[in-house]
C-alpha positions in Angstrom: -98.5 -121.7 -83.1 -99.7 -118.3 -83.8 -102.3 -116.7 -82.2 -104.4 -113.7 -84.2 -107.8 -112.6 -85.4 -109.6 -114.2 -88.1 -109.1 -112.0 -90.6 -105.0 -111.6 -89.8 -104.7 -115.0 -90.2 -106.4 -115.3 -93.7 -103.9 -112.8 -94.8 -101.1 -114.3 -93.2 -101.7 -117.8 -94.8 -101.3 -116.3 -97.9 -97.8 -114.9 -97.2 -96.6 -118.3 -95.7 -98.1 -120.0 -98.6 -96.5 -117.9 -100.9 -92.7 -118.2 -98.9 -93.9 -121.8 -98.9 -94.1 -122.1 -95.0 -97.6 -123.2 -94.5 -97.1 -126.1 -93.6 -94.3 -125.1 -90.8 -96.5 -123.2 -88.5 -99.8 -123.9 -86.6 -102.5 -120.9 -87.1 -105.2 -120.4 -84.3 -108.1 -117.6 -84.2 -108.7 -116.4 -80.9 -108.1 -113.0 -78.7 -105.2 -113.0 -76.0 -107.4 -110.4 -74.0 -109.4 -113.8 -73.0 -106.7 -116.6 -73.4 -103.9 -117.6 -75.4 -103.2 -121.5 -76.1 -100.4 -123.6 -73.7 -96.8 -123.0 -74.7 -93.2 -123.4 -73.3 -92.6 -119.9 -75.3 -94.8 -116.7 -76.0 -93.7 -114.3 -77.7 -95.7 -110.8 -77.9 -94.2 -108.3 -80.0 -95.1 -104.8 -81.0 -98.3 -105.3 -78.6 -98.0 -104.1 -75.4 -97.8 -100.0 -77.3 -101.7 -100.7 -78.5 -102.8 -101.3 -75.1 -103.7 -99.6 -71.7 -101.7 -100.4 -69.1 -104.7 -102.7 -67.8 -104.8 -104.9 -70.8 -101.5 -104.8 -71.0 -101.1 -106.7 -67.7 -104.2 -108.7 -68.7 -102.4 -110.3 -71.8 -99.4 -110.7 -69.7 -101.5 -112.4 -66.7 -103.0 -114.8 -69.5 -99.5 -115.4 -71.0 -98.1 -116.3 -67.4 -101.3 -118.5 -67.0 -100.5 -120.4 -70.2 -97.2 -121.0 -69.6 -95.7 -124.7 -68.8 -93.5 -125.1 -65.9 -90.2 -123.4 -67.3 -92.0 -121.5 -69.3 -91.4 -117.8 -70.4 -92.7 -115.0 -71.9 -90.4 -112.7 -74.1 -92.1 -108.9 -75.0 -90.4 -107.5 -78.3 -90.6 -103.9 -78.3 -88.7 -101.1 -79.7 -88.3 -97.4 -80.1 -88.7 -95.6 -83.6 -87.0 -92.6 -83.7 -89.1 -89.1 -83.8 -87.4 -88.0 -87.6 -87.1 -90.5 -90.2 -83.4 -92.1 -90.2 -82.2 -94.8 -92.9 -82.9 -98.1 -92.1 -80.2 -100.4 -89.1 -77.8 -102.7 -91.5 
């Protein structure tokens, strides 16, 4: 399932649509700052840099809430360099 605004979702059904993976994934509207939906897995990536450390811990917290026994949370996040470099092969 993945969790977004409205308006990111309408734009990401397109793209599925078009790489004709609609029908693999589950779209929900909502805002992790209040709650996200149960999972086993939740994945955040490229979030916690657009946050203050507050929120931060706040989408974490509701994450760790949402979470089934076992269940884990894996944050994606990674350094661009300062000068432009040619793209990682």
């Amino acid at each position: 399932m993945a969790l977004d605004r409205a308006e990111a979702l309408a734009a990401a059904l397109g793209c599925l649509a078009s790489a004709g993976a609609a029908e693999c994934i589950e779209l929900a509207a909502g805002n992790f700052l209040t709650e996200v939906p149960d999972g086993d897995l939740h994945v955040r990536s490229q979030v916690p840099h657009n946050w203050d450390d507050q929120n931060a811990r706040r989408i974490a917290g509701n994450c760790a809430r949402a979470a089934r026994p076992g269940g884990l949370l894996v944050v994606i996040k990674y350094a661009l360099p300062s000068a432009p470099e040619p793209a990682a092969t």
